[in-house]
Rosetta silent file (secondary structure, phi, psi, omega in degrees, C-alpha in Angstrom):
SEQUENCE: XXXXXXXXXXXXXXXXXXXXXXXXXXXXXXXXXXXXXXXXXXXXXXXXXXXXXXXXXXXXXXXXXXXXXXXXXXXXXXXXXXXXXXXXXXXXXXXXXXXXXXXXXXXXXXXXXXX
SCORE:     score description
SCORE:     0.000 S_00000001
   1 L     0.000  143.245 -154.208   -1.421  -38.396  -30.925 S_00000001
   2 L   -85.114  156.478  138.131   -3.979  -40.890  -32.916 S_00000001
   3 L   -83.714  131.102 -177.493   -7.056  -39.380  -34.099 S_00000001
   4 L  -109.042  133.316  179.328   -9.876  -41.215  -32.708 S_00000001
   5 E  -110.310  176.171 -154.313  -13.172  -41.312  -35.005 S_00000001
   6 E   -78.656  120.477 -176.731  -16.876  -41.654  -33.662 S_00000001
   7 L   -55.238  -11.082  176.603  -17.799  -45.572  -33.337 S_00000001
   8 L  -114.050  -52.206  172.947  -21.330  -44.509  -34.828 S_00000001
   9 L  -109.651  -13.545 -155.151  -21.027  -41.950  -37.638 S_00000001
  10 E   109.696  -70.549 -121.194  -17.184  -41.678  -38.359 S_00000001
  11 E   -74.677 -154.797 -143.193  -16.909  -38.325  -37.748 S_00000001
  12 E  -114.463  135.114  119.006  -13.925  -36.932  -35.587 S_00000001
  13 L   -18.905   28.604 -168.378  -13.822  -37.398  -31.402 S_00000001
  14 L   -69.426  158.935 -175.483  -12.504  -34.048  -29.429 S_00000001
  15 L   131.320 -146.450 -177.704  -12.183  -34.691  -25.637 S_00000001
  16 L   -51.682   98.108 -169.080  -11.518  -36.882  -23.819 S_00000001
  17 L   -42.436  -44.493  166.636   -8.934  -39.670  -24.588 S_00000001
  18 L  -103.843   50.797  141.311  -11.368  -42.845  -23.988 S_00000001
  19 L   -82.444  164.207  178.477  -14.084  -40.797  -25.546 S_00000001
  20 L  -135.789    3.336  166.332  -15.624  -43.069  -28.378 S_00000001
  21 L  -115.183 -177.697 -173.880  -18.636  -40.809  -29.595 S_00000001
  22 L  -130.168   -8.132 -130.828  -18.845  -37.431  -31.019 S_00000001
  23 L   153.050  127.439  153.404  -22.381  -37.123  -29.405 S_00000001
  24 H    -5.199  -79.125  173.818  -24.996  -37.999  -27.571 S_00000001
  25 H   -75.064   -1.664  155.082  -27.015  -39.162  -30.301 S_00000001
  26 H   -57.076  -67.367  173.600  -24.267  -40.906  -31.650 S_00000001
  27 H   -50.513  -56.978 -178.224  -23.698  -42.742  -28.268 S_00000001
  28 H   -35.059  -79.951  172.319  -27.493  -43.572  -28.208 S_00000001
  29 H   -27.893  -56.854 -176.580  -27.778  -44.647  -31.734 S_00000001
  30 H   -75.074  -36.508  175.620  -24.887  -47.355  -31.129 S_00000001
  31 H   -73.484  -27.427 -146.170  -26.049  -48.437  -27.880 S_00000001
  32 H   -94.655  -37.673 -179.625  -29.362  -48.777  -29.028 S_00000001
  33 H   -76.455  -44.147  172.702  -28.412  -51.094  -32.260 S_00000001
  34 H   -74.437  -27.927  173.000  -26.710  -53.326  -30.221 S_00000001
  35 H   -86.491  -38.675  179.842  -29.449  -54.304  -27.945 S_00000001
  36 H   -43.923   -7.714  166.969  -32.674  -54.552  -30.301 S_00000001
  37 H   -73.767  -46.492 -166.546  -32.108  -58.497  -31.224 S_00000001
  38 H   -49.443  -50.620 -141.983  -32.248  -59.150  -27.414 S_00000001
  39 H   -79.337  -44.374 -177.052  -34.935  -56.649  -26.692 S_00000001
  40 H   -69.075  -26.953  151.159  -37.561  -57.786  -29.830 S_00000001
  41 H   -41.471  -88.048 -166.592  -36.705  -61.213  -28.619 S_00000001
  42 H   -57.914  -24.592  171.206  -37.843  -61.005  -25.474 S_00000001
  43 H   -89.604  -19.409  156.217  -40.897  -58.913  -26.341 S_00000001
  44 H   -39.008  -41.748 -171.247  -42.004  -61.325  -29.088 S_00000001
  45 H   -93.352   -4.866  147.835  -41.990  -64.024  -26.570 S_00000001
  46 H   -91.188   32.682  170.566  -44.324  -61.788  -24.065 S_00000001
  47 H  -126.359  -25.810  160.446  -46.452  -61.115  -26.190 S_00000001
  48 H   -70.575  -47.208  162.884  -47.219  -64.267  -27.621 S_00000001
  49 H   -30.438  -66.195 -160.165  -47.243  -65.416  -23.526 S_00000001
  50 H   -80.593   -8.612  168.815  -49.822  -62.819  -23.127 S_00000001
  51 H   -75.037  -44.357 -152.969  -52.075  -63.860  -26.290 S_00000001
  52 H   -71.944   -7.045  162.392  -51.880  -67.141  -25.140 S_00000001
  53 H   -67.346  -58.999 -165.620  -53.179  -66.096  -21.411 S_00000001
  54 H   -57.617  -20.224 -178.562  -55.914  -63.577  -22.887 S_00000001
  55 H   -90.460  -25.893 -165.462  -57.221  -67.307  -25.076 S_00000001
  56 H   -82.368  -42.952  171.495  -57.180  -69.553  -21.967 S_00000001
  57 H   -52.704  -16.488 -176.107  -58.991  -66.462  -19.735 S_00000001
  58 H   -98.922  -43.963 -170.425  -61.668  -66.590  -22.511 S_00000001
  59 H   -91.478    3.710  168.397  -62.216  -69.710  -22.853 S_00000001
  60 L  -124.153   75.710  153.073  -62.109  -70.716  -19.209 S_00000001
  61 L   -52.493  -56.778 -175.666  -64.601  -68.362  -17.547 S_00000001
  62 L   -68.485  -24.031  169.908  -65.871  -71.275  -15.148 S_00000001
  63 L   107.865  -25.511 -176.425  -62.095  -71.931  -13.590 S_00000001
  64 E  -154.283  123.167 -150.205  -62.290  -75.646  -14.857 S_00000001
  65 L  -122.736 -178.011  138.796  -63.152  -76.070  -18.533 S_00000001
  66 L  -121.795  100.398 -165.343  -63.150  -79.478  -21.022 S_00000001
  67 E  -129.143  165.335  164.237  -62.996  -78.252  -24.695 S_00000001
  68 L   -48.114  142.115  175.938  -61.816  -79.457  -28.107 S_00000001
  69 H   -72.524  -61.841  174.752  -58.296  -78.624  -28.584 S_00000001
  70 H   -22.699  -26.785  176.371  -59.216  -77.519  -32.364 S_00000001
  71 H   -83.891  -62.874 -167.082  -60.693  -73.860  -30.091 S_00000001
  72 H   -50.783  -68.737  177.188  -57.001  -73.223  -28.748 S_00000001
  73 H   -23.311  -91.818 -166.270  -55.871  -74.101  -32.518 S_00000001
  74 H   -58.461   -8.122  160.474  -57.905  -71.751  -34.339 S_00000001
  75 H   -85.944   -8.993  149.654  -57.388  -68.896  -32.076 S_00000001
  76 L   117.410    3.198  171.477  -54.145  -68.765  -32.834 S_00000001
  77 L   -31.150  123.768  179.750  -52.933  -70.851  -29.166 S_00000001
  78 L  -113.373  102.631 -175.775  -48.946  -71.398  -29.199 S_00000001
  79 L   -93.460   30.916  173.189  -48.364  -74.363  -27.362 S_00000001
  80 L  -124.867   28.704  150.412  -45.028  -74.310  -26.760 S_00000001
  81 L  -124.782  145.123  173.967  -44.671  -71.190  -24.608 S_00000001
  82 L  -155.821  170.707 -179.002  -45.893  -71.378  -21.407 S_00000001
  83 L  -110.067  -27.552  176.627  -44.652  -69.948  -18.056 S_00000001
  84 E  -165.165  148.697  157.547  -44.480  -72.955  -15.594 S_00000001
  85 L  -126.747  147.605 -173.411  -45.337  -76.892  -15.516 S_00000001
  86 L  -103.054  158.027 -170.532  -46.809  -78.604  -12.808 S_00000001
  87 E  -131.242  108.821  149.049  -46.238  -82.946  -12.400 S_00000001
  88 L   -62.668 -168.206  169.718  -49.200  -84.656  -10.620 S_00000001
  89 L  -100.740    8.549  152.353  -47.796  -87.587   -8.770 S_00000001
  90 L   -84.223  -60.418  168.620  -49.573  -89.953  -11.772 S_00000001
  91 L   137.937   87.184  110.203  -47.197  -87.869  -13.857 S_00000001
  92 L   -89.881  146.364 -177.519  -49.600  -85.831  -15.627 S_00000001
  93 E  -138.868  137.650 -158.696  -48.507  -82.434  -16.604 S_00000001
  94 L   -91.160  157.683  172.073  -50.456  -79.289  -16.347 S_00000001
  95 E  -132.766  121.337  172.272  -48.696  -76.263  -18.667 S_00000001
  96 E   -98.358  135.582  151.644  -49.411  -72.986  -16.891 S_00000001
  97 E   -91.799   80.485  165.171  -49.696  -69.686  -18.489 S_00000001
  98 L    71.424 -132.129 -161.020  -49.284  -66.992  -15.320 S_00000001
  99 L  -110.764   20.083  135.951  -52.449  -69.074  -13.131 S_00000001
 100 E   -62.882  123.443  177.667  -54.005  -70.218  -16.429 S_00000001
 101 E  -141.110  170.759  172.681  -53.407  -73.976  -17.153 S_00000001
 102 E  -152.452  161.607  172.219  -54.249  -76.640  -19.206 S_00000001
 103 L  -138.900   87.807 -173.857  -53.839  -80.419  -19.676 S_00000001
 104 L   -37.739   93.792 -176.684  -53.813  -82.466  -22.639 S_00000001
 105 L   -45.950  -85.006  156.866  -56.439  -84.907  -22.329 S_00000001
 106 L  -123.232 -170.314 -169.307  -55.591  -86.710  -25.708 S_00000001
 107 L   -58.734  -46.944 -172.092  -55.052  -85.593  -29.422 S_00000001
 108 L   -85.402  -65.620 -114.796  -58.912  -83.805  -29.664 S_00000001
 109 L  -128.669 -175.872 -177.867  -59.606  -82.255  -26.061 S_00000001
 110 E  -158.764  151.889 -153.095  -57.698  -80.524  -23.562 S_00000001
 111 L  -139.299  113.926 -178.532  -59.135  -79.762  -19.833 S_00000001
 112 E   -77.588  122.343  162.579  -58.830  -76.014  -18.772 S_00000001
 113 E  -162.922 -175.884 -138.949  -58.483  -74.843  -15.253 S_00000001
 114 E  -125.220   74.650  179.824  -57.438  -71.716  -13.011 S_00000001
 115 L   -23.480    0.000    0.000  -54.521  -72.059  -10.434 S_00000001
């Protein structure tokens, strides 16, 4: 019969024939290693999504704003996450954060408003 050793420290298996841990924390530990690229992914990108709500909620108080682009800039604005875009029928397109949007007037200004 094979000795089977623990897929996490090495150490030696009793049990079960398709056990593959030695332990709990063993099991954990391995499971746990394999998912953290996914998981810091995914919380990087909701967390920049949620800076980039909390700057549009500030800076759009009134629901329909006009402001220099250069204020999204210096607060630190990422404008290449967003959550959904909307297409007028001229073909302008709004970039929504959650029911925060915006629309790039030209190169300086950008026009804020509130879904």
């Amino acid at each position: 019969m094979e000795e089977k050793t623990c897929l996490e420290c090495g150490e030696k298996v009793i049990g079960r024939s398709d056990k593959k841990f030695c332990n709990d924390q063993c099991r954990n530990a391995y499971n746990n290693k394999l998912e953290v690229g996914d998981k810091n992914l995914v919380r990087n990108i909701n967390n920049s999504l949620k800076r980039n709500y909390k700057i549009l909620c500030e800076l759009n108080s009134a629901g329909k704003t006009k402001i220099p682009k250069s204020s999204l800039d210096e607060k630190g604005f990422n404008f290449g996450l967003f959550t959904s875009i909307y297409t007028t029928k001229t073909g302008n397109q709004y970039f929504y954060c959650y029911n925060q949007g915006y629309l790039l007037l030209d190169s300086h200004y950008v026009l804020l408003v509130k879904k």
